[in-house]
C-alpha positions, 0 to 999 in steps of 0.5 A: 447647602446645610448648614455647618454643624461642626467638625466631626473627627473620624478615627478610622485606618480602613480609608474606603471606610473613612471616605464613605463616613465623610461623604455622607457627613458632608452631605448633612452639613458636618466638617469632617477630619479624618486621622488613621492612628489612635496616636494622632486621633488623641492629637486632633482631639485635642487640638481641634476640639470636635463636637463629635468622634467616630472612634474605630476601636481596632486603631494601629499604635493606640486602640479606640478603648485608650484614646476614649479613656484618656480623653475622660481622663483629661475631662474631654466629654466630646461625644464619642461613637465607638465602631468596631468589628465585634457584636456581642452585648458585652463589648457593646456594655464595655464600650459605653462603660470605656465612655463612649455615647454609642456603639456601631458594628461594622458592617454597618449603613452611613445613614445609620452612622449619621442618624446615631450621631444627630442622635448622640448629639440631641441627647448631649445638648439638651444634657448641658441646658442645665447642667447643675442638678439638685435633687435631696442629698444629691448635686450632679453637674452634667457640665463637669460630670461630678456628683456631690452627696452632701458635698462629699464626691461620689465616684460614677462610672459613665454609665452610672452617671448617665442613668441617673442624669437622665432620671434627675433630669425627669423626677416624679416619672416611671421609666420602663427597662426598654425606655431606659435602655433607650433614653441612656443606652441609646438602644432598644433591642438589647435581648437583657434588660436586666442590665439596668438592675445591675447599673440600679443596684451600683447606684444605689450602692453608692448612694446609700440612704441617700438614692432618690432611686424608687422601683415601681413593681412592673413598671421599672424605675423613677426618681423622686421629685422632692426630699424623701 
């Protein structure tokens, strides 16, 4: 029998769905709560506290996008998968923006719902290791998802923050688009990559002088690894 590896809440009003998420789930060793409106997924999240939540964002009473939104607000960074019906590349960038970890379109295979989880899960644990990040000007907590320039806040959108938590966490490397979108996005097949432009320029933006940001013409981006 697998080893329990904590309560996976499922937000999912199609129950064929849901029953198919939890069987599989359950054969890899998670508990699983399923709840059918965005209502009281919101209460089981915070009242269960899960180490993970597949949020189907086409919920009756309140969507996917506001239970993710005010889970943020309330500082609940609890891993969020989003799956919904629509297959564009901006829903998918709104999603993760919204906060959420990953992004599944229905129709999709449990085995890749499950492999996307373990995935999201990795990713977030080896995060909190080490949650407090100095680098220069800048102080970023993973654990409180704060970041500080010369102990003033700076505001992130969580996109911006995870890009450059995954650079912090890896000074002195070049990162090419593809691993970035990879690493961060948790894809490799977005046709754009120039989406991580987009997020850079926000970032640098943001940071003024005080960006450890360095692009390597033809390679893609890095962070230093000392003061500049």
């Amino acid at each position: 029998m697998p080893e329990n590896k904590g309560l996976v809440l499922i937000a999912e009003d199609e129950r064929h769905i849901a029953d198919l998420q939890r069987r599989y789930l359950s054969r890899e060793g998670f508990g699983v709560h399923v709840e059918a409106d965005g209502t009281a997924a919101l209460s089981a999240a915070r009242r269960l506290r899960p180490v993970a939540i597949v949020l189907d964002i086409a919920l009756p009473g309140m969507d996917g996008v506001q239970v993710c939104r005010r889970l943020r607000e309330d500082g609940d960074w609890t891993p969020v998968v989003f799956v919904t019906a629509r297959d564009e590349v901006a829903d998918r960038i709104l999603g993760l923006e919204l906060g959420a970890d990953d992004y599944l379109t229905k129709p999709f295979s449990p085995h890749e719902l499950v492999a996307r989880l373990k995935s999201v899960l990795r990713r977030t644990a080896g995060a909190g290791q080490h949650p407090v990040r100095r680098l220069g000007h800048l102080t970023l907590d993973t654990g409180r998802r704060t970041l500080h320039v010369d102990g003033a806040p700076v505001e992130l959108t969580t996109t911006e923050f995870n890009l450059l938590a995954f650079l912090m966490r890896n000074p002195g490397q070049v990162f090419s688009r593809d691993q970035l979108l990879a690493q961060v996005w948790g894809y490799a097949d977005y046709r754009d990559t120039r989406v991580i432009d987009v997020y850079v320029s926000q970032l640098r933006a943001k940071l003024g002088d005080a960006s450890p940001i360095r692009t390597v013409r033809g390679v893609g981006y890095g962070v230093n690894d000392g003061p500049r």
